[in-house]
C-alpha positions as CSV (number, residue, x, y, z in Angstrom):
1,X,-25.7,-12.6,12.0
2,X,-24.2,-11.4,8.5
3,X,-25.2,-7.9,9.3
4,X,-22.5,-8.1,12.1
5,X,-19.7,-10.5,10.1
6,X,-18.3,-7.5,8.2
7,X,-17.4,-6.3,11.5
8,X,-16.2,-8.9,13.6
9,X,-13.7,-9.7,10.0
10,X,-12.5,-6.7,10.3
11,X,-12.2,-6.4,14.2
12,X,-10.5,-9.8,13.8
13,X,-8.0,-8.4,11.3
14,X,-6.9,-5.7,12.8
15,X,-6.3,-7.8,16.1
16,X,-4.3,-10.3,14.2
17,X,-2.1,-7.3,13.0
18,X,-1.9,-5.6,16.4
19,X,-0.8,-9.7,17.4
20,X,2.1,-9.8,15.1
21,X,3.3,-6.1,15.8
22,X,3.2,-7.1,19.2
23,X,5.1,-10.3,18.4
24,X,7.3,-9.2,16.1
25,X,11.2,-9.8,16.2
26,X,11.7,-8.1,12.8
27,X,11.2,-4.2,11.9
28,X,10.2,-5.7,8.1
29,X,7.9,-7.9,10.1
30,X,6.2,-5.0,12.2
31,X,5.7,-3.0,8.9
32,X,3.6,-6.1,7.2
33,X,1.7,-6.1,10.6
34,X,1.1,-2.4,10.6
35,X,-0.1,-2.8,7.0
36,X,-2.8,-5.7,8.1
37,X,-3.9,-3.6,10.6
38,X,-4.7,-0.9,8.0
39,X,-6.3,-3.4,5.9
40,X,-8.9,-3.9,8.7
41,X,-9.6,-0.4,8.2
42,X,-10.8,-1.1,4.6
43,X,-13.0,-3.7,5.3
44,X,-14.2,-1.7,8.0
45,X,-15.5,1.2,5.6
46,X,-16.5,-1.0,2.6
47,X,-19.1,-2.4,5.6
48,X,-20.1,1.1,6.3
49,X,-20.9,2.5,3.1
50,X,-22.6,-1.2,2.2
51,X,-26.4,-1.1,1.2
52,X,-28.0,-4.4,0.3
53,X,-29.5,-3.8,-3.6
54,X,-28.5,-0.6,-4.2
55,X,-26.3,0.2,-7.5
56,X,-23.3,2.6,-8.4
57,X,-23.8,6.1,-7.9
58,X,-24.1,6.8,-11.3
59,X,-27.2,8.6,-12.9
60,X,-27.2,8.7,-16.3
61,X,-29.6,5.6,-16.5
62,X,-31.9,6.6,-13.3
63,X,-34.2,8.7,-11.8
64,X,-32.8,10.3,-8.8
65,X,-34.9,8.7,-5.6
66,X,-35.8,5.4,-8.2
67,X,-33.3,3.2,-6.6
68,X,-30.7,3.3,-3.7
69,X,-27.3,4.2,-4.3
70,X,-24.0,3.1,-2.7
71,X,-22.3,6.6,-0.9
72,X,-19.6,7.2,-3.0
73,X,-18.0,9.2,-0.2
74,X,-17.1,6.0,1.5
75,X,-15.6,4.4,-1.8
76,X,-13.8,7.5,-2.0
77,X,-12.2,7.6,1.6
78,X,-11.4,4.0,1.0
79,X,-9.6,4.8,-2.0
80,X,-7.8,7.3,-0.8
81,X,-7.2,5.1,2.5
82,X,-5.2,2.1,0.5
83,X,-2.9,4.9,-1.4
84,X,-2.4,6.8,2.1
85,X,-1.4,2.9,3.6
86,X,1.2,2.5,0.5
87,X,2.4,5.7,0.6
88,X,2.9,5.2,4.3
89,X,4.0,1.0,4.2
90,X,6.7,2.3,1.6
91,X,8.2,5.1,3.5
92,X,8.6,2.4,6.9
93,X,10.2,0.1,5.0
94,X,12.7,2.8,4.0
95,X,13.2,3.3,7.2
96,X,13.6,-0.4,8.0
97,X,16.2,-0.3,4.8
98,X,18.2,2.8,6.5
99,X,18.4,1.7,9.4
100,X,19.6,-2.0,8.3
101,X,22.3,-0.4,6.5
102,X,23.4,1.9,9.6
103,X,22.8,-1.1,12.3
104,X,23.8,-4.3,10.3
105,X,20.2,-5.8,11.6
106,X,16.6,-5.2,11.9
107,X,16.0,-7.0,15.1
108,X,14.5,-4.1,17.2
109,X,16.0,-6.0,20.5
110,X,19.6,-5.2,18.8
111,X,19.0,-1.7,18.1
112,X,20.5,-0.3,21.5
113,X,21.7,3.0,20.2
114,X,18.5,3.8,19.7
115,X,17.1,3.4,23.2
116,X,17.0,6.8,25.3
């Protein structure tokens, strides 16, 4: 069972993001949701590159092949997954901050001029 809990944690994340997006009455909302639902996508690879008793990939102290490793590939994408979910949360709510000033509101179901 706790081989599969990372998983289902973040399954259940990202669903309660995708909930409150779908939910949402508020752009400012929708952007936290979209950031919890990127969230689940860091749990999600911290489960992948897991390996029960291994240590940091640094060899200065070991033998290559003495012990396991963690895959620092993983740690990297992760890294570079929460700056790229930043970058990405601040530019929305710029949006959200734009489009408050033009509109007077961020209730998307007011936004009319925007609809095609």
């Amino acid at each position: 069972m706790m081989d599969v809990f990372p998983y289902l944690v973040a399954g259940w994340v990202f669903l309660a993001g995708c909930y409150g997006l779908a939910t949402s009455r508020n752009l400012i909302h929708a952007v936290g949701c979209l950031s919890v639902c990127q969230a689940a996508t860091y749990v999600l690879l911290l489960t992948v590159g897991y390996r029960d008793g291994a240590t940091a990939p640094v060899f200065s102290d070991l033998k290559p092949g003495s012990r396991p490793v963690v895959d620092p590939v993983v740690q990297a994408l992760t890294l570079t997954d929460v700056v790229v979910g930043a970058t990405v949360t601040a530019l929305l709510l710029a949006l959200v901050v734009q489009v408050s000033k033009r509109h007077g509101t961020v209730d998307p179901d007011e936004l009319s001029e925007l609809r095609g």
